[in-house]
DRENFIMI-525759 format. One record per residue (C-alpha): x negated, y negated, z negated; residue number from 1. Coordinates in nm, 2 decimals, always signed. Example, Ala and Ser with C-alpha at 12.3 -4.5 7.8 and 13.67 -1.06 7.14 Angstrom:
+--------+--------+--------+---------+
!     xx !     yy !     zz ! koldren !
+--------+--------+--------+---------+
!  -1.23 !  +0.45 !  -0.78 !       1 !
!  -1.37 !  +0.11 !  -0.71 !       2 !
+--------+--------+--------+---------+
This chain:
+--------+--------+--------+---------+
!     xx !     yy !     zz ! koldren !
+--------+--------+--------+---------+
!  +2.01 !  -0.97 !  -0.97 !       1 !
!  +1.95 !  -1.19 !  -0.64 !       2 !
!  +1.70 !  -1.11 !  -0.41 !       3 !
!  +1.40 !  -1.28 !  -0.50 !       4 !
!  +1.24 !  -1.46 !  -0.23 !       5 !
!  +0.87 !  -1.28 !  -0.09 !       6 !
!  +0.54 !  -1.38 !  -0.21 !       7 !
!  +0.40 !  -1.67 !  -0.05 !       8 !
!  +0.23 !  -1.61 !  +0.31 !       9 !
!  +0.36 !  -1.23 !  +0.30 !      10 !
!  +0.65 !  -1.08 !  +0.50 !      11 !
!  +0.79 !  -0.90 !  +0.20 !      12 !
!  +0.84 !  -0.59 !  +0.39 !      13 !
!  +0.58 !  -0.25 !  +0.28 !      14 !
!  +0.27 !  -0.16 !  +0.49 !      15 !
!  +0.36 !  +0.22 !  +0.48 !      16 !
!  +0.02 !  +0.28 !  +0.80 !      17 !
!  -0.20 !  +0.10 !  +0.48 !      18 !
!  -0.07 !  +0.31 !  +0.23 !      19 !
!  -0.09 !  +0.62 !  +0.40 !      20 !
!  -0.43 !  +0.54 !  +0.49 !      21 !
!  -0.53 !  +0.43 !  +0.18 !      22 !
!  -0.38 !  +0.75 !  -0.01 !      23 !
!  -0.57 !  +0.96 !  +0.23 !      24 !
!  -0.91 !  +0.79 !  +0.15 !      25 !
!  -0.83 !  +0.81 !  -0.24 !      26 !
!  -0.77 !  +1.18 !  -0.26 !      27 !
!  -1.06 !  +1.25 !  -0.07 !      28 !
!  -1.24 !  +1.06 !  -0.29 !      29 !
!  -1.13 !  +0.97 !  -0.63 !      30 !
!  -1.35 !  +0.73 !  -0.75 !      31 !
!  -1.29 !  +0.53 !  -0.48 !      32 !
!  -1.09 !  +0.26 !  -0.67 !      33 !
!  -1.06 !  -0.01 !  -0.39 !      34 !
!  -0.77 !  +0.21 !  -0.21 !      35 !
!  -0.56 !  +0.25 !  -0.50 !      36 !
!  -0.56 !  -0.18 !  -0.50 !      37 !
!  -0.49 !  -0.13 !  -0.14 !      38 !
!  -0.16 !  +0.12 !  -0.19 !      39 !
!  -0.07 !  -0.14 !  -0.45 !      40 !
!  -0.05 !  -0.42 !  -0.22 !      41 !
!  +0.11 !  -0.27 !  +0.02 !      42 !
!  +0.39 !  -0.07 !  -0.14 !      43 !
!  +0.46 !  -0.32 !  -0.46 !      44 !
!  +0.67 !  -0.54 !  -0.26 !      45 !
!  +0.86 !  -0.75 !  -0.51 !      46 !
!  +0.76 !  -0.54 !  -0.83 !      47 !
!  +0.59 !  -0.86 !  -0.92 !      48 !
!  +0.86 !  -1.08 !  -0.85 !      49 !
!  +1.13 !  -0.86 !  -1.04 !      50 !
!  +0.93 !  -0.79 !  -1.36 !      51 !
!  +0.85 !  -1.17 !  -1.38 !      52 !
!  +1.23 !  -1.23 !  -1.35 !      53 !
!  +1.27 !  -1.00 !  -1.65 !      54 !
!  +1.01 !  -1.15 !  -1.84 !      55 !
!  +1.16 !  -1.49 !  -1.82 !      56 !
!  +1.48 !  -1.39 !  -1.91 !      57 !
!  +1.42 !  -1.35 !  -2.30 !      58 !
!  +1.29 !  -1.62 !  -2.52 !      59 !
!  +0.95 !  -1.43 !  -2.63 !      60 !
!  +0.86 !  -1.30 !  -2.22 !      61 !
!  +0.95 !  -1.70 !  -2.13 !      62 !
!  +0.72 !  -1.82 !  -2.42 !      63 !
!  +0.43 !  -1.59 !  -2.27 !      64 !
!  +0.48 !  -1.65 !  -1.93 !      65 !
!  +0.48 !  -2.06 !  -2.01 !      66 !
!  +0.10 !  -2.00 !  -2.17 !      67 !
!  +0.05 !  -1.78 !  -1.87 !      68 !
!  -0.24 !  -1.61 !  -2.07 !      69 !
!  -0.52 !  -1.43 !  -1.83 !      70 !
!  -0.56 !  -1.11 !  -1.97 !      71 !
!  -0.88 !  -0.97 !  -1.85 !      72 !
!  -1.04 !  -1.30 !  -1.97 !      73 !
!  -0.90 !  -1.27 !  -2.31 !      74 !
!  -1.00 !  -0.90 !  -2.29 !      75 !
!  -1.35 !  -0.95 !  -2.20 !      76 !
!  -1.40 !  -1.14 !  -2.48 !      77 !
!  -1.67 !  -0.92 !  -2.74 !      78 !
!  -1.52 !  -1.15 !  -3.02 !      79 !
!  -1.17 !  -1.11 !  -2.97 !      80 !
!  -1.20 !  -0.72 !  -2.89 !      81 !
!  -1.43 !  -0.69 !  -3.21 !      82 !
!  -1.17 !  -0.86 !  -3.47 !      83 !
!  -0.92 !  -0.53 !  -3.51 !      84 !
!  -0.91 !  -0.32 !  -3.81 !      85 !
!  -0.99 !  +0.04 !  -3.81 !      86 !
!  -0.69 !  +0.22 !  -3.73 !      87 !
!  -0.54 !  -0.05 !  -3.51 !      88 !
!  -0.40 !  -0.03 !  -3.13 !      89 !
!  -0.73 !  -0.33 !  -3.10 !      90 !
!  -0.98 !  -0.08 !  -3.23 !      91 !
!  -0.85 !  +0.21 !  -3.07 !      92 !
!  -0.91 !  +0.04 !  -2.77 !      93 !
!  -1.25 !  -0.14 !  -2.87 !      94 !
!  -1.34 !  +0.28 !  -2.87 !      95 !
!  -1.21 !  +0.34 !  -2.54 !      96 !
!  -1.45 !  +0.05 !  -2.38 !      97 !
!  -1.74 !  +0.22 !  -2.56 !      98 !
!  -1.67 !  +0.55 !  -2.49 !      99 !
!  -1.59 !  +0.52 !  -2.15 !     100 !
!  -1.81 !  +0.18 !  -2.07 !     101 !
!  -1.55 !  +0.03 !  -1.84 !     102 !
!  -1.43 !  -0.33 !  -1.91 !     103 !
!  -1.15 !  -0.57 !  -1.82 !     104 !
!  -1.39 !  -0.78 !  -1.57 !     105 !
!  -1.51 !  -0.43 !  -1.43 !     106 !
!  -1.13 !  -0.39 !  -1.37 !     107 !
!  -1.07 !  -0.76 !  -1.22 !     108 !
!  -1.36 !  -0.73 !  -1.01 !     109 !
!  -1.29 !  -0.38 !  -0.84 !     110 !
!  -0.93 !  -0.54 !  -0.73 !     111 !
!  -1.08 !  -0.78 !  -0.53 !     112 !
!  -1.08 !  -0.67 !  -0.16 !     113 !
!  -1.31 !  -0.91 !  -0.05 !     114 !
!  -1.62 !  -1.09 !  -0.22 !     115 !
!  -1.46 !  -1.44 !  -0.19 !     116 !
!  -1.10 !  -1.35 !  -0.29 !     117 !
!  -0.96 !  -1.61 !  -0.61 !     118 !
!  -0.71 !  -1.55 !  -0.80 !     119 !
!  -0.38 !  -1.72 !  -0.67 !     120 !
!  -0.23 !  -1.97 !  -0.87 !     121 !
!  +0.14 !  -1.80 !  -0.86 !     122 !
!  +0.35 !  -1.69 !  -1.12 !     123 !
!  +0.40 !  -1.37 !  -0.93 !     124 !
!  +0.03 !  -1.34 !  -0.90 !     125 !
!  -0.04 !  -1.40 !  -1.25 !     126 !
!  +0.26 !  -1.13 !  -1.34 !     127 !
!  +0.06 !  -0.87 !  -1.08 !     128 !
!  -0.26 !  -1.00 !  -1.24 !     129 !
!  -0.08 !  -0.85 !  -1.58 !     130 !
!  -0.01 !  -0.52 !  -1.49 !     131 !
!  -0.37 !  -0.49 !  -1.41 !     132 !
!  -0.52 !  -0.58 !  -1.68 !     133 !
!  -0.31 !  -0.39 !  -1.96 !     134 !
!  -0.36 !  -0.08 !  -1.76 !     135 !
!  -0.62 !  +0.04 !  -2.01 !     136 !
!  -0.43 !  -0.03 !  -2.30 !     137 !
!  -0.13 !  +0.18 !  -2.18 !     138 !
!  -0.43 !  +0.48 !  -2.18 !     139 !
!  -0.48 !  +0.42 !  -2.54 !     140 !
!  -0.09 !  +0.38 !  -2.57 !     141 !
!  -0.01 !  +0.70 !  -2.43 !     142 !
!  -0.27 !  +0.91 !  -2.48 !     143 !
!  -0.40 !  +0.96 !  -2.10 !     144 !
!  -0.77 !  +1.02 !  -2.08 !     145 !
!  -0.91 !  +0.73 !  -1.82 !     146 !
!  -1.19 !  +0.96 !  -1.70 !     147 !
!  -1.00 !  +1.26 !  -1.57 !     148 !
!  -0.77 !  +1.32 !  -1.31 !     149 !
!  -0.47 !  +1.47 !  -1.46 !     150 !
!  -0.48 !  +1.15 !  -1.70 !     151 !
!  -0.48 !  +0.87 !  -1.43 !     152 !
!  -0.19 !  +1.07 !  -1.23 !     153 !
!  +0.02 !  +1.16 !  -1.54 !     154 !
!  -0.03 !  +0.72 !  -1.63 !     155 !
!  +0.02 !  +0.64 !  -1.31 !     156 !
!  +0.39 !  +0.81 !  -1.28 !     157 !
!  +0.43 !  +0.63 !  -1.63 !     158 !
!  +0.38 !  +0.30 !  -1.45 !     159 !
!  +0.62 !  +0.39 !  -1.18 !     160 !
!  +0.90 !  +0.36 !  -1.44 !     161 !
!  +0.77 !  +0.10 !  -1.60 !     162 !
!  +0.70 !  -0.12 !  -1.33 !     163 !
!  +0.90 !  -0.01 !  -1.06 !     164 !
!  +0.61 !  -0.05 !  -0.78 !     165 !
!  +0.62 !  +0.21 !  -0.51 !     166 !
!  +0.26 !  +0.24 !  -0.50 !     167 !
!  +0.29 !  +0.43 !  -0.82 !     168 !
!  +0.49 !  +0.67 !  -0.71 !     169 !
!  +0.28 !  +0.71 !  -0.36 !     170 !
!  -0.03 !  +0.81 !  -0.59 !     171 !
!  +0.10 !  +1.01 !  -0.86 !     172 !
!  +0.33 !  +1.21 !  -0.64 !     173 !
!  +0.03 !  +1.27 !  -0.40 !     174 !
!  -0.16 !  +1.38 !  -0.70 !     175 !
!  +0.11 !  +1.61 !  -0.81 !     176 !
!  +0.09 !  +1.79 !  -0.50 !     177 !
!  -0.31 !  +1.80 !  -0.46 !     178 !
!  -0.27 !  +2.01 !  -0.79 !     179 !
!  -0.05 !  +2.29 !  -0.67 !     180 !
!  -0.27 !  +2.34 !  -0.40 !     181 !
!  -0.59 !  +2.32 !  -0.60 !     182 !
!  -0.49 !  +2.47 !  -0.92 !     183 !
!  -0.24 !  +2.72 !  -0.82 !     184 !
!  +0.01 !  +2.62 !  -1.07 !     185 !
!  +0.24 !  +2.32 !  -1.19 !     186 !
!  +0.09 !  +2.25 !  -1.55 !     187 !
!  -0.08 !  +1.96 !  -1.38 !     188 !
!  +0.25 !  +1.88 !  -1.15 !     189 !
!  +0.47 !  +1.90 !  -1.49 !     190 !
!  +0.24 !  +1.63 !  -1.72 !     191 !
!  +0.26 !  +1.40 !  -1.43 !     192 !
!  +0.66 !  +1.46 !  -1.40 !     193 !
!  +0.66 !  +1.40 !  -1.80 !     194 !
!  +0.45 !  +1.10 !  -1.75 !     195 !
!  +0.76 !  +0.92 !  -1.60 !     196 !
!  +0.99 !  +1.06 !  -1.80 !     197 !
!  +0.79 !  +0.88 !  -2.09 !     198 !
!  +0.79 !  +0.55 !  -1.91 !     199 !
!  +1.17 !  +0.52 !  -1.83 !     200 !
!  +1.22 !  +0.64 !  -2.20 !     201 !
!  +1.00 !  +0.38 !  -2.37 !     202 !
!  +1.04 !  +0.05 !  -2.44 !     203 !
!  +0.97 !  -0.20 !  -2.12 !     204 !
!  +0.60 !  -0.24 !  -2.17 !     205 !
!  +0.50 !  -0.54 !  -1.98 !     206 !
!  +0.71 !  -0.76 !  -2.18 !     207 !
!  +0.52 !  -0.70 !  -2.50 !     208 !
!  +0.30 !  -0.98 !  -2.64 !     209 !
!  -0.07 !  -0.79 !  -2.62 !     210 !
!  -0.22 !  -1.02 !  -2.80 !     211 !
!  -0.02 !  -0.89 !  -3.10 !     212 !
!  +0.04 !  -0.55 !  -3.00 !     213 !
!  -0.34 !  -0.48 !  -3.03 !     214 !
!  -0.33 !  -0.61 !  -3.42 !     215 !
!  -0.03 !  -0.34 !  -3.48 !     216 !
!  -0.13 !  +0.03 !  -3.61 !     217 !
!  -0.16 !  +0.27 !  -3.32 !     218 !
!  +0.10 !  +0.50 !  -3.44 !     219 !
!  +0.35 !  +0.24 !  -3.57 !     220 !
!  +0.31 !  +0.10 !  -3.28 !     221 !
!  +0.36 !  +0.40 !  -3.06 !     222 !
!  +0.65 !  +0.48 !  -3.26 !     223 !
!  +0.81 !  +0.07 !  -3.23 !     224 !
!  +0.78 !  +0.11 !  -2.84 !     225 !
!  +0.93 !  +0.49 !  -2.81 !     226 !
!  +0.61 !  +0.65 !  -2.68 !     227 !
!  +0.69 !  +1.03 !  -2.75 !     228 !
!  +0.40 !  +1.27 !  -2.79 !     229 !
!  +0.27 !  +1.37 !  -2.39 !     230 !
!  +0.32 !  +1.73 !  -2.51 !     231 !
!  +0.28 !  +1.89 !  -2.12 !     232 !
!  +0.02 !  +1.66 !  -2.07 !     233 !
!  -0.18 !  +1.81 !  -2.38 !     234 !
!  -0.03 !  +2.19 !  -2.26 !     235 !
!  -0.20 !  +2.14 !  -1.95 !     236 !
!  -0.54 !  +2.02 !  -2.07 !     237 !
!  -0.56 !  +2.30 !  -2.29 !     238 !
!  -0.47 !  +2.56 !  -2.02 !     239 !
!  -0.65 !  +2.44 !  -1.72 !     240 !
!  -0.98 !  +2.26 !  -1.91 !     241 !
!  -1.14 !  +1.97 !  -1.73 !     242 !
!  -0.95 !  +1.92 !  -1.43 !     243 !
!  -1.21 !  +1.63 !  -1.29 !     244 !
!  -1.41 !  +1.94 !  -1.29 !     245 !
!  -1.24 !  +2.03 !  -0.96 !     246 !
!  -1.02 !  +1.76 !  -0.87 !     247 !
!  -1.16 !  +1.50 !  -0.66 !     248 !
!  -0.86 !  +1.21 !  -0.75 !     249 !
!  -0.73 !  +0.98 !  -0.79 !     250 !
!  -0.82 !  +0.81 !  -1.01 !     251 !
!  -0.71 !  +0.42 !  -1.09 !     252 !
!  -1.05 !  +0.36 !  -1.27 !     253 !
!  -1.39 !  +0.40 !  -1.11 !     254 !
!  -1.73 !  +0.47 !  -1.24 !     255 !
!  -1.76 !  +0.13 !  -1.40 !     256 !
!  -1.60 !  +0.05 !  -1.50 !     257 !
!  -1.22 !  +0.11 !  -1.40 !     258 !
!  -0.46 !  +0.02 !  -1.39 !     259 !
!  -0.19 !  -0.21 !  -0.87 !     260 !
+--------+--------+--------+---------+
């Protein structure tokens, strides 16, 4: 593929002093969401660009990026989110947002780094926009629990091979690492390593039509999209209990309310 030229009014080069900053703050504090938005900025360099490029290039990503549908709006709708059957990926979801009272604004609004930042009208922007707002549903897709640690990390290395961002990697591998020190053992180090080997063996996530996918049952659907059962993941919560218990981060979700 040809390089793809930088996102408007940005050098295309990473901001490794923001990252390193930023990962810093977030482990010290895990539900201090703004930093992991602030890794992903400056780490994702061209993840955006490249996953829009393979969007376009079939006939269904091209039909979706042409309606250019804003996710978290469509997801904040009560309606919309109330319409799936029992048993579906829709209502499996619809259970996460009560059970863990986030939301798809909660999420849009946390990104934000300043009070008066818009959305840009970009095609990059709207494909970054994306990956933010299905982060959720990958939880319910994969079975990572939003509200504790070893859940965000283990999703968070999934992302990394789904999306290809840097930032990913940058927080789950920092994670990883937190957890031999803390816990004194790799269970937690291992579900995060199986989280990525999940993502590069599944089917290419971001190119799937949401607005469908949530109407599919959860476990056909699981099965269509290659999603093997996290068994490390469920190993290590059995082993070491409720790792937000004693791990501080990171998290991608705060207390709201919350994937770059």
């Amino acid at each position: 593929m040809p390089k793809l030229p930088p996102f408007p009014g940005t050098t295309g080069r990473r901001d490794w002093p923001t990252a390193i900053d930023a990962i810093k703050r977030l482990l010290a504090n895990g539900d201090d969401t703004t930093q992991v938005f602030r890794i992903m900025r400056a780490l994702n360099v061209g993840s955006a660009a490249r996953n829009y490029a393979r969007l376009i290039a079939t006939a269904e990503g091209g039909r979706i990026a042409h309606q250019r549908v804003e996710l978290a709006r469509r997801f904040s709708d009560p309606a919309f989110v109330a319409s799936f059957a029992p048993g579906t990926v829709g209502a499996a979801y619809r259970e996460f947002l009560e059970t863990t009272g986030y939301s798809a604004d909660g999420l849009e609004e946390v990104s934000r780094l300043s009070p008066d930042e818009v959305d840009v009208q970009h095609p990059y922007a709207w494909m970054g926009r994306r990956t933010r707002d299905v982060h959720d549903i990958w939880h319910v897709l994969t079975g990572y629990k939003a509200d504790e640690s070893m859940g965000e990390a283990a999703l968070v290395a999934f992302s990394y091979a789904q999306d290809g961002g840097l930032g990913w990697a940058l927080i789950g591998g920092a994670a990883a690492l937190k957890s031999l020190k803390v816990t004194r053992n790799a269970l937690f180090a291992r579900a995060v390593v199986e989280g990525y080997r999940r993502g590069r063996a599944a089917k290419w996530l971001p190119g799937e039509d949401y607005e469908s996918l949530l109407a599919e049952p959860l476990e056909a659907a699981r099965l269509r999209l290659g999603l093997s059962k996290p068994t490390a993941y469920l190993k290590a919560q059995r082993e070491l209990g409720d790792l937000a218990s004693y791990m501080s981060g990171p998290k991608t979700e705060s207390s709201e309310k919350l994937a770059a």
